[in-house]
N, C-alpha and C positions, 0 to 999 in steps of 0.2 A: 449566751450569745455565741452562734457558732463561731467560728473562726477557719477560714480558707488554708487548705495544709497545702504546704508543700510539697509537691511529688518525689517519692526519689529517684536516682538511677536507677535504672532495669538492670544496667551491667557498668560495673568501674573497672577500667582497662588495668591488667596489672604486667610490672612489666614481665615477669615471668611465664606469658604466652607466648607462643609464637607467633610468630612476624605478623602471617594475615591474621590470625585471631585480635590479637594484640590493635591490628589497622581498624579492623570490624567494629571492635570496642571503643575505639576512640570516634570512631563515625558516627556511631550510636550515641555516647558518651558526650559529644558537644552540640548535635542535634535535641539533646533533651535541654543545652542550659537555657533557650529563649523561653519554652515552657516553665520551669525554674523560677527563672528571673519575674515573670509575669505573678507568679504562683507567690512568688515574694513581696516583692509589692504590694498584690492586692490584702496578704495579710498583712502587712506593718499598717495602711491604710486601715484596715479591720479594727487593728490592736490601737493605734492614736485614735479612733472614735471609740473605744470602749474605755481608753483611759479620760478623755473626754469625759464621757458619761458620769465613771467614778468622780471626775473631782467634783461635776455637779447636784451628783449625790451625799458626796461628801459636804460638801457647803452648806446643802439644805438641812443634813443630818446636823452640822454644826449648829445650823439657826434655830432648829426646834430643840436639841438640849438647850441654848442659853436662855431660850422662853422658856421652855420648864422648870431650868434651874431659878431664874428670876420670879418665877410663878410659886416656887417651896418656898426660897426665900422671901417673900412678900412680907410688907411691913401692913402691920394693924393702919386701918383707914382712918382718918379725921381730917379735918376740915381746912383745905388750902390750897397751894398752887402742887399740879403736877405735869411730866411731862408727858408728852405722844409712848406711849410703851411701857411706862411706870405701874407696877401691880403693885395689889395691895391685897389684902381679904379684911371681908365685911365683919362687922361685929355685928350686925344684925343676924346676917344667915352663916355667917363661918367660910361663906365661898370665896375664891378670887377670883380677882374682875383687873383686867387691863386698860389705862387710860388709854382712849380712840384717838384723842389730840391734845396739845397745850391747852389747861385750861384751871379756872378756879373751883375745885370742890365745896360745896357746900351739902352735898347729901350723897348720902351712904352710895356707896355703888349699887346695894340690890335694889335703891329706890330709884336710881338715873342711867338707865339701858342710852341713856341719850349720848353720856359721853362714856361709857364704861364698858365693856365688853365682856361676859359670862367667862372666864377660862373651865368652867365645867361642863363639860357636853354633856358627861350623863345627867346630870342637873337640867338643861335647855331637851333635850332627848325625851326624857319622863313628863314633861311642861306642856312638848310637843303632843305625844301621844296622847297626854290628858285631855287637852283639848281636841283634839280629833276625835276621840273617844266618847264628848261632851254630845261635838257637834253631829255623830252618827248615831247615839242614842235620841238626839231632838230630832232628825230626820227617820230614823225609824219609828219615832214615837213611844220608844220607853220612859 
C-alpha cells in the first residue's frame, strides 16, 4: 500500500546567509509548511487505515490458527452431545469434521454432512471433481 510522502524543503534558511538570502529562505521556507502539513496528515490518515487493515488481518489470521490448531488437536468421534465448533476426526474415514451447531451425535460425521462440516478441502475438492467428471463423461457419452 503506497503511502503519501512528505515533501521536503527546497531550501532551510541558515543563519549564516546574508541578510536578503537569509529573508529569501525563510519566505520560501514557511510558504512550503501549509504543503507539509497537508502532506502530513493525509499520511498519518494513510498509516491509521493500514494499521486498521493489519489488526484485521491479524484477527483473522488469529481465527484460522485456533481452528486449525482445534482441527490437529481433534478428539476421536463417538456418540453424544457436541458443541457449535467442537472437531473431532472420524473413525470411519480418518478425516476431521467440525460440529455446524449444538447438537446430539449419533452417527459418525462422515455419515451426517447434516450437522458436521468436512475440515478437509482437498478431500470435498477430489469428491467434487469426481463428480463432475462422472457428470461430463454421461453427457458426452462415455
Amino acid at each position: 500500500m503506497p503511502v503519501t510522502q512528505v515533501p521536503a524543503f527546497t531550501k532551510v534558511p541558515s543563519r549564516s546567509d546574508t541578510p536578503d538570502t537569509f529573508s529569501a529562505d525563510v519566505d520560501s521556507f514557511l510558504s512550503e509548511i501549509p504543503d507539509r502539513a497537508l502532506a502530513s496528515n493525509q499520511q498519518a490518515q494513510e498509516v491509521n487505515a493500514a494499521a486498521e487493515q493489519v489488526a484485521t488481518q491479524a484477527a483473522t489470521v488469529a481465527e484460522a490458527s485456533a481452528a486449525f490448531e482445534s482441527g490437529v488437536n481433534a478428539d476421536r468421534w463417538a456418540a453424544g452431545d457436541y458443541s457449535d465448533g467442537d472437531a473431532v476426526w472420524s473413525p470411519t474415514d480418518g478425516l476431521t469434521y467440525r460440529a455446524k451447531a449444538d447438537f446430539t451425535s449419533v452417527l459418525d460425521p462422515a455419515s451426517d454432512p447434516a450437522n458436521w462440516h468436512n475440515l478437509n478441502p482437498v478431500e470435498e475438492a477430489g469428491k467434487l471433481i469426481s463428480a463432475r467428471a462422472r457428470r461430463f463423461a454421461t453427457w458426452i457419452g462415455a
